[in-house]
C-alpha positions as CSV (number, residue, x, y, z in Angstrom):
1,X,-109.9,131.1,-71.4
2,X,-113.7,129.6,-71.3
3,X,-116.3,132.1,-72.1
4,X,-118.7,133.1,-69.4
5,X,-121.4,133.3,-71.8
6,X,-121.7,131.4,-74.9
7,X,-124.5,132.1,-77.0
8,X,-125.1,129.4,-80.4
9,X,-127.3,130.3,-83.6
10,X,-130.4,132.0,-81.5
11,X,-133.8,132.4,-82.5
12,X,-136.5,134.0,-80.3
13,X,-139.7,134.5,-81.6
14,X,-143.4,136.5,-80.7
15,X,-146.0,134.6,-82.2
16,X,-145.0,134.7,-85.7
17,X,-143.2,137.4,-85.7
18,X,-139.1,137.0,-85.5
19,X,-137.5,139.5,-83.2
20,X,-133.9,137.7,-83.6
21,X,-132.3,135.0,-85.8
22,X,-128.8,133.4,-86.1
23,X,-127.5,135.2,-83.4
24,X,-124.1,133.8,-81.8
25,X,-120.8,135.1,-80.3
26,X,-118.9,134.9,-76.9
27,X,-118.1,137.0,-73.9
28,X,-115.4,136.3,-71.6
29,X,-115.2,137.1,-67.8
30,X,-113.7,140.5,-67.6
31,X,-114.9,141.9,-70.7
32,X,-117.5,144.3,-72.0
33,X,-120.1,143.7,-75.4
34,X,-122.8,146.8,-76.5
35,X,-125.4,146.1,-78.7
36,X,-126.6,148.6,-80.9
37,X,-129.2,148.9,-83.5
38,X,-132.3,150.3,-85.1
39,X,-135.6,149.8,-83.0
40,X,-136.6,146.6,-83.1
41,X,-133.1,145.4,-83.9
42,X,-133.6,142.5,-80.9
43,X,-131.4,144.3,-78.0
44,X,-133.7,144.2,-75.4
45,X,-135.2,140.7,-76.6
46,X,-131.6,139.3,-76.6
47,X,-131.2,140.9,-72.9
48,X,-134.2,139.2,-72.2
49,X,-133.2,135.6,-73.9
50,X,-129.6,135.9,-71.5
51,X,-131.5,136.8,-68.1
52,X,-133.9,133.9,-69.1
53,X,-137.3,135.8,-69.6
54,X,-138.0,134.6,-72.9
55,X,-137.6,131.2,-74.3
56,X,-135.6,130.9,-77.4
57,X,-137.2,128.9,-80.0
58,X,-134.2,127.7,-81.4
59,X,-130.4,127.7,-80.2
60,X,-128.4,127.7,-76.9
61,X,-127.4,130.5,-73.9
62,X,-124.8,129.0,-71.9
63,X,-122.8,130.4,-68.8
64,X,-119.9,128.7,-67.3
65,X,-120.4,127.9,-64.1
66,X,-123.9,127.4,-65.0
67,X,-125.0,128.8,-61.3
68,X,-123.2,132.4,-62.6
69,X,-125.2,134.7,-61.1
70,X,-126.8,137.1,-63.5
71,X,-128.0,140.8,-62.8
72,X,-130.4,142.6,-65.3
73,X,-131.4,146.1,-64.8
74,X,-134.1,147.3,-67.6
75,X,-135.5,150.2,-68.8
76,X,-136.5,152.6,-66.8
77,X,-139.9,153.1,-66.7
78,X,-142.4,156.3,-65.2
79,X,-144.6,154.0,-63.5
80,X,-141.8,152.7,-60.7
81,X,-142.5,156.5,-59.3
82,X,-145.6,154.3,-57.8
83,X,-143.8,152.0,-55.7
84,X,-144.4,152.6,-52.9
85,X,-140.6,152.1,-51.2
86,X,-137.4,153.6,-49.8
87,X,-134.3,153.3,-51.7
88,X,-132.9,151.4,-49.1
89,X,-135.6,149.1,-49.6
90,X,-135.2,148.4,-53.2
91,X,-131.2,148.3,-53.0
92,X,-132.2,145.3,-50.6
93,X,-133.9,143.3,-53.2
94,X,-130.4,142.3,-53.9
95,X,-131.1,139.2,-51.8
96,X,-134.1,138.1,-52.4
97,X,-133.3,135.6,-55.1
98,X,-130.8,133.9,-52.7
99,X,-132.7,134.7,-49.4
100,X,-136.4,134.8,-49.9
101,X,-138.2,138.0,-49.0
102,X,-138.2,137.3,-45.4
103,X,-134.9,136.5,-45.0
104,X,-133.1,138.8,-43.0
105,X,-129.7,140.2,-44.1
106,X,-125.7,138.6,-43.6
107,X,-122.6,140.4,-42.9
108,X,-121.8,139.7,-46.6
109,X,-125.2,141.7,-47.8
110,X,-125.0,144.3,-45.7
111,X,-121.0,144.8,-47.2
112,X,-121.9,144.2,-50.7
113,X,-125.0,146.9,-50.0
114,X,-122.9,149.5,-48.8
115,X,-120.1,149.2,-51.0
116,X,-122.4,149.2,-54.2
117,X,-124.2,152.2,-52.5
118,X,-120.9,154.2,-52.2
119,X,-119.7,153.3,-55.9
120,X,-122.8,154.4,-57.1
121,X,-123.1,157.7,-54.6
122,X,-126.2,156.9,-53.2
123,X,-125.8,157.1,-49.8
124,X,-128.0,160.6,-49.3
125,X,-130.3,159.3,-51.3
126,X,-131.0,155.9,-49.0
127,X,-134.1,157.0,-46.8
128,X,-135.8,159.1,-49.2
129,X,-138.9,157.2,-51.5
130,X,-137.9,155.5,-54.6
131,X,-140.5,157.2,-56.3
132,X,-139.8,160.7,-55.5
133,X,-136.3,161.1,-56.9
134,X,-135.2,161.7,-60.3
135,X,-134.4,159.7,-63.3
136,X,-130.8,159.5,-62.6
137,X,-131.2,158.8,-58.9
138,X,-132.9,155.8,-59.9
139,X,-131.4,154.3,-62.2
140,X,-128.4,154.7,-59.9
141,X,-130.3,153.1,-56.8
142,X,-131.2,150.1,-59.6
143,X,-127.6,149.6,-61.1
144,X,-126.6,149.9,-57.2
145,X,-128.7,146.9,-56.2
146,X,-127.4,144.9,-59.4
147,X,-123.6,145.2,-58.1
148,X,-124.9,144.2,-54.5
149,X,-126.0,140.7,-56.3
150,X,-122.0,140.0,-57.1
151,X,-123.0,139.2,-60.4
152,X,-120.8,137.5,-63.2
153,X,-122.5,138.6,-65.3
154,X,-124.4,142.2,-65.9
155,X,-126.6,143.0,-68.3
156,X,-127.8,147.1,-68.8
157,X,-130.7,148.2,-71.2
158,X,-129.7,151.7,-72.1
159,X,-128.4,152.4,-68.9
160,X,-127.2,156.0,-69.3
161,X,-130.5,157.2,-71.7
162,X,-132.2,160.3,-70.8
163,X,-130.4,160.4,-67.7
164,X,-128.1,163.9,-66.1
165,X,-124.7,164.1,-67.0
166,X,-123.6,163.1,-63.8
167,X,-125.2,160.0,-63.1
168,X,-124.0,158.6,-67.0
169,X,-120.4,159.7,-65.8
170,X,-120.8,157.8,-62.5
171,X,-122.5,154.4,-64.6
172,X,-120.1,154.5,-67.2
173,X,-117.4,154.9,-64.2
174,X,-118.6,151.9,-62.7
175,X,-119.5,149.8,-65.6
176,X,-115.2,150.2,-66.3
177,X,-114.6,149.5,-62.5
178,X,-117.0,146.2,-62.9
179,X,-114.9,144.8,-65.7
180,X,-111.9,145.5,-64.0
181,X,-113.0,143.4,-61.4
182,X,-114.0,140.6,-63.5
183,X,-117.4,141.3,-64.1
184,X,-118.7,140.5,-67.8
185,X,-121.2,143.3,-68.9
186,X,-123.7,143.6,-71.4
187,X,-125.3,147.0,-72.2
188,X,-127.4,148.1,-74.8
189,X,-127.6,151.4,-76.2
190,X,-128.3,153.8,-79.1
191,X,-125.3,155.9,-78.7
192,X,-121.8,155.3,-80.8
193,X,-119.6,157.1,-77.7
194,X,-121.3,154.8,-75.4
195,X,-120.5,151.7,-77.5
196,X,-117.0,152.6,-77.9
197,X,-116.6,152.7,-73.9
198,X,-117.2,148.7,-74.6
199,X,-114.3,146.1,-75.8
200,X,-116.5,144.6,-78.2
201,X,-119.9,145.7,-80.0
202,X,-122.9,143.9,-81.6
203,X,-124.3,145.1,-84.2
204,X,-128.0,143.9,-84.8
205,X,-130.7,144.3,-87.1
206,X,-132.6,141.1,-86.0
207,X,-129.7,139.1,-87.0
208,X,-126.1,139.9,-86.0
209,X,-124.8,142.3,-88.7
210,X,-121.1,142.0,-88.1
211,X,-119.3,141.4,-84.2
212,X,-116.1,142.6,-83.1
213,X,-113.5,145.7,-81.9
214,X,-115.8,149.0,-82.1
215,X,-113.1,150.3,-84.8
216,X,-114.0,147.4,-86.8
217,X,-118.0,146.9,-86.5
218,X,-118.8,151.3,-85.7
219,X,-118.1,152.1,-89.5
220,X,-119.9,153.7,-92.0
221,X,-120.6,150.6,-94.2
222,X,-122.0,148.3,-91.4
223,X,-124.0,150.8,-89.8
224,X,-125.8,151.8,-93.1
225,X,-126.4,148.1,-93.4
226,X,-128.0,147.8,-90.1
227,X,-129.8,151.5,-89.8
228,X,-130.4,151.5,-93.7
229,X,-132.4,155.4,-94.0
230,X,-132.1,155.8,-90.4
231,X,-128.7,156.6,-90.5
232,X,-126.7,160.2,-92.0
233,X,-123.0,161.5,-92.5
234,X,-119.8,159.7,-93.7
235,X,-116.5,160.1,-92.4
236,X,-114.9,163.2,-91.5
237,X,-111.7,161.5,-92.3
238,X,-109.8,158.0,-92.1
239,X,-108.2,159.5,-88.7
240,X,-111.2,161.0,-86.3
241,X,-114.4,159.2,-85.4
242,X,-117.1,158.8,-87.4
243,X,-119.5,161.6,-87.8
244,X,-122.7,160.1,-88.2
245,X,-126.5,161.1,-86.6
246,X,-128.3,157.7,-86.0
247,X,-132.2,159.0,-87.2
248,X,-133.8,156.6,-83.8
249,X,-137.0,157.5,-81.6
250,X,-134.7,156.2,-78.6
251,X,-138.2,154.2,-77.6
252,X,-138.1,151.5,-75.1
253,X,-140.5,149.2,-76.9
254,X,-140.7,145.6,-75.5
255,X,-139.0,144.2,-78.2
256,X,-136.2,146.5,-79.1
């Protein structure tokens, strides 16, 4: 099967500064990859590179189709409690890439709007202001407007951080029911649970540190070489998971 997204020896650079080098590896329609790593490993700057908001400086990002529509929820960030909107009028931005701001809804929005609002049990939360409802809420009403964009491809930046218990249940529920559907995803994250929900994991530390199977890139060797200091415990045993505390400020720097 042809990858959906093929990525070939990456470089992306800030002025002099390398944020990530030598990066390459596949992802097939279907499947799920999380990238983990120390801050300033290059997650978000390889999030970034995919959804096209930096340039790389050396290397390729492919998708096959190459029109594969691509959804990219970031961060979350205190400031959106500003805007200035309903929820119901950010879960329409959905469109807006494909029908302009003044364009007015189809049949096939207005389906893909309501069934992303019910997956991501938002429906009470619709007319109330974007600004006024909690973290979870929305990052929900975000992920929400994402699926409505019947993407190929999704990419998350620590979706689940910080957020209640119920609203990482109901996005790790629907990042399963998105690759079930044939949806390639692409998450980031600083948690070794949440990167063994995925089929394959990245392990970065500006260049890819190893690739592959959680089992066999989540072990004690690989992430000492990518966390170095940062990183405390050993195995419990050969049987359970690994024990380990990853020593990480969890910040949401631009370049992470």
């Amino acid at each position: 099967m042809e990858p959906l997204l093929t990525v070939s020896n990456l470089r992306v650079t800030f002025g002099t500064r390398i944020a990530l080098d030598g990066v390459g590896f596949t992802l097939a329609a279907g499947h799920s990859a999380a990238l983990i790593g120390p801050n300033g490993s290059g997650k978000t700057t390889l999030l970034h590179a995919i959804a096209g908001l930096h340039r790389p400086a050396r290397g390729t990002i492919v998708l096959t189709p190459a029109d594969a529509t691509v959804a990219y929820v970031t961060q979350r960030h205190d400031h959106a409690r500003w805007m200035p909107l309903t929820a119901s009028e950010v879960l329409n931005m959905a469109g807006y890439q494909r029908r302009g701001l003044l364009g007015r809804l189809t049949s096939a929005d207005v389906a893909a709007r309501a069934q992303a609002a019910d997956r991501l049990a938002i429906g009470d939360l619709l007319r109330r202001q974007f600004g006024e409802l909690s973290g979870g809420q929305q990052q929900r009403v975000l992920i929400a407007q994402a699926l409505a964009q019947q993407p190929r491809l999704l990419l998350l930046d620590e979706p689940i951080t910080g957020l209640d218990l119920v609203s990482q249940q109901v996005i790790l529920d629907v990042i399963a029911d998105a690759t079930a559907a044939g949806t390639a995803v692409m998450l980031s994250t600083h948690h070794l649970d949440e990167a063994r929900h995925c089929e394959r994991v990245l392990l970065l530390a500006t260049d890819l540190v190893a690739e592959g199977p959680p089992d066999e890139v989540l072990t004690t060797e690989r992430l000492r070489e990518a966390f170095g200091g940062r990183l405390l415990g050993d195995h419990a045993d050969h049987d359970h998971d690994l024990d380990l505390l990853l020593l990480d400020d969890h910040g949401h720097g631009t370049h992470g």
